[in-house]
C-alpha positions as CSV (number, residue, x, y, z in Angstrom):
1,X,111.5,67.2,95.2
2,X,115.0,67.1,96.8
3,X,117.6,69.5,94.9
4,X,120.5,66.6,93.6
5,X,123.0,69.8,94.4
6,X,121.6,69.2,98.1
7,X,122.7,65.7,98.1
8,X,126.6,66.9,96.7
9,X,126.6,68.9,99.8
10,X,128.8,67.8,102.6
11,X,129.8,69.5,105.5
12,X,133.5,68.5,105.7
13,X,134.3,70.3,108.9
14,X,131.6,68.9,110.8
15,X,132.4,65.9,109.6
16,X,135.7,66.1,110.5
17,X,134.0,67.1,114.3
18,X,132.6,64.0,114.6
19,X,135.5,62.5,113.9
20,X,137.3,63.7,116.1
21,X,135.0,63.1,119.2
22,X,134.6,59.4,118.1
23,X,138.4,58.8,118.0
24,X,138.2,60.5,121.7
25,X,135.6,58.6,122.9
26,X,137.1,55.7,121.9
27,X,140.8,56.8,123.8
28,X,138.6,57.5,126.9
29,X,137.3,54.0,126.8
30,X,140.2,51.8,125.7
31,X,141.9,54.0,128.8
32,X,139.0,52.6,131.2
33,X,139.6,49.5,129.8
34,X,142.9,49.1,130.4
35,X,142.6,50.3,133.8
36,X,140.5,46.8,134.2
37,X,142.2,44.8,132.6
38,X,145.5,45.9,134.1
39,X,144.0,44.9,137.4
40,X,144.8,41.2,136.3
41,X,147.8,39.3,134.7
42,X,146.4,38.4,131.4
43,X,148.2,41.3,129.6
44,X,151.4,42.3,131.4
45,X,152.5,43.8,127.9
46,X,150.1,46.3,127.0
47,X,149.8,46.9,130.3
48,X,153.7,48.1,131.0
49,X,153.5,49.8,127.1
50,X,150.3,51.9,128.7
51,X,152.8,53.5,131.4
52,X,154.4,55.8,129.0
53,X,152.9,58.7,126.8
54,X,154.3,56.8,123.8
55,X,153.0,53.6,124.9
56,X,149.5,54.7,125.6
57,X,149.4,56.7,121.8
58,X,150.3,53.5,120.6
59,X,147.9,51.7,122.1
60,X,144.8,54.1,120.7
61,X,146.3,54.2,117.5
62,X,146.3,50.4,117.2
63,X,143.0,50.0,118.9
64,X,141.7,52.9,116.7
65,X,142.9,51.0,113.6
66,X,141.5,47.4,113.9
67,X,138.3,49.3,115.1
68,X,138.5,51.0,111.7
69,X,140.0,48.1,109.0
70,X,138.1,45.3,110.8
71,X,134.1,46.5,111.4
72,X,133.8,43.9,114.3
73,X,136.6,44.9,116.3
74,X,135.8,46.0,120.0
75,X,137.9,47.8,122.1
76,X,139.0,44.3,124.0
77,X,139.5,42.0,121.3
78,X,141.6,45.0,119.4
79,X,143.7,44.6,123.2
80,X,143.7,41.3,123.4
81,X,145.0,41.4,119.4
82,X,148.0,43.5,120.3
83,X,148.7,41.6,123.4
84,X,149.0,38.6,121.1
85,X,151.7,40.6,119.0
86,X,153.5,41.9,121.6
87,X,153.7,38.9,124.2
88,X,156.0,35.8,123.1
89,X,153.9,33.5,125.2
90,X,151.2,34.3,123.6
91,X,152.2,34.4,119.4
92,X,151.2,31.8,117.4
93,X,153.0,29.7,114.7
């Protein structure tokens, strides 16, 4: 039989590791997919935003947040999302 003490036991700072790689993992592929989808003309304002250091942290930090509050998020639609916001063309009534 499992000690319950066992189960209270968390390793914070590994954790926190795993964190850490996910959120990178997921910079590294909202880069690549930015690099696609800047190939086209379907999102000419995320793509100028993801020209600057600023732009591009603000970019991750978006995606990384509808990935996180909204479970069905992907990298794209999270994009596409922010393109929406950003792109008068685009906003809805």
């Amino acid at each position: 039989m499992q000690n319950t003490n066992d189960f209270m036991e968390v390793d914070f700072e590994k954790q926190k590791e795993e964190i850490y790689i996910l959120f990178n993992e997921v910079k590294l592929y909202t880069d690549l997919y930015l690099d696609e989808i800047c190939k086209g003309k379907a999102t000419p304002y995320i793509c100028e935003l993801k020209n600057t250091k600023e732009g591009r942290e603000s970019i991750h930090k978006y995606v990384i947040n509808c990935m996180c509050n909204y479970n069905d998020f992907s990298i794209g639609q999270a994009l596409m999302e922010m393109e929406r916001g950003l792109n008068p063309n685009m906003m809805n009534d």
